[in-house]
C-alpha positions as CSV (number, residue, x, y, z in Angstrom):
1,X,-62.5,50.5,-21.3
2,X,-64.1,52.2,-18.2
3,X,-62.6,51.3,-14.9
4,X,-65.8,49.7,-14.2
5,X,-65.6,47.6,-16.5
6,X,-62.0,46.6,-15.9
7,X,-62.5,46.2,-12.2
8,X,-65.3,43.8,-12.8
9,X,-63.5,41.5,-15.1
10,X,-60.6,41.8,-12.7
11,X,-63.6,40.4,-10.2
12,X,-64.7,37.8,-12.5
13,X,-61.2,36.6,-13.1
14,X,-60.2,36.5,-9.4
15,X,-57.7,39.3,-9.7
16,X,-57.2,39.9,-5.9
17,X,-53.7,41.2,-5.9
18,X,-54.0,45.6,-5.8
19,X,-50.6,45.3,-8.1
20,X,-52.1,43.2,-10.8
21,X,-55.5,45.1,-10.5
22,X,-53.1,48.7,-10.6
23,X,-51.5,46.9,-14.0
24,X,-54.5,45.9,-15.9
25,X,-56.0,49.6,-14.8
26,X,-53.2,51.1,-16.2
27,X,-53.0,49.1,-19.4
28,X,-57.0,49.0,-20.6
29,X,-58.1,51.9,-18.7
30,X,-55.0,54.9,-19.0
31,X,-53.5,53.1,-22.2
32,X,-50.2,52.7,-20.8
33,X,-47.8,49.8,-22.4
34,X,-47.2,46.8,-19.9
35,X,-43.5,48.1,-19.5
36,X,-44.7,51.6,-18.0
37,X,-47.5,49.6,-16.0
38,X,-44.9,47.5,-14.4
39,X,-42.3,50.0,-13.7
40,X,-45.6,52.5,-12.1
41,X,-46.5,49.7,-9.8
42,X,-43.4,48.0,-9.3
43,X,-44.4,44.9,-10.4
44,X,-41.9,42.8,-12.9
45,X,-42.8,43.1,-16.8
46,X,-43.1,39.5,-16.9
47,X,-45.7,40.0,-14.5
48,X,-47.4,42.9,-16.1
49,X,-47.4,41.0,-19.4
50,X,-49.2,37.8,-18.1
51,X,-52.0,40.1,-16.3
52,X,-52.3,41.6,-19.5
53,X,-52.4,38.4,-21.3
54,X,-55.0,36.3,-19.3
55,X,-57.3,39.7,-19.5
56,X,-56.8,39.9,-23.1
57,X,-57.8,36.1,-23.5
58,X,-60.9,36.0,-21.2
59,X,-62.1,39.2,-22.8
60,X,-61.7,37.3,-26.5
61,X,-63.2,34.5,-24.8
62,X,-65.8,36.5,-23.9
63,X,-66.7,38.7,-26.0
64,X,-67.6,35.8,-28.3
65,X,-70.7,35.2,-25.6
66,X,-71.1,38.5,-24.6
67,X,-70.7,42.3,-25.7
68,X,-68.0,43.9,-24.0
């Protein structure tokens, strides 16, 4: 995914918080697993994985309606 792409979903979503927005980067732009993503940013891995969760449900969601 292009950071473009995840930055506007991030948008779309609400995603205000730079940490969460750093995670999702990490995880659908760079490819890194949500354990590396939360140790880079210092945010929890429970936290990683529910950013990564609720992206990977609204882009489901979404891609059903739209191409992604």
């Amino acid at each position: 995914m292009t950071p473009e792409k995840i930055a506007t979903i991030c948008g779309l979503m609400r995603i205000n918080s730079q940490l969460s927005r750093e995670v999702a980067r990490l995880i659908f732009v760079e490819g890194k697993n949500r354990a590396e993503a939360a140790r880079i940013t210092g945010l929890t891995p429970a936290g990683a994985r529910n950013v990564a969760q609720r992206i990977e449900r609204w882009i489901e969601r979404a891609e059903k309606v739209f191409p992604l």
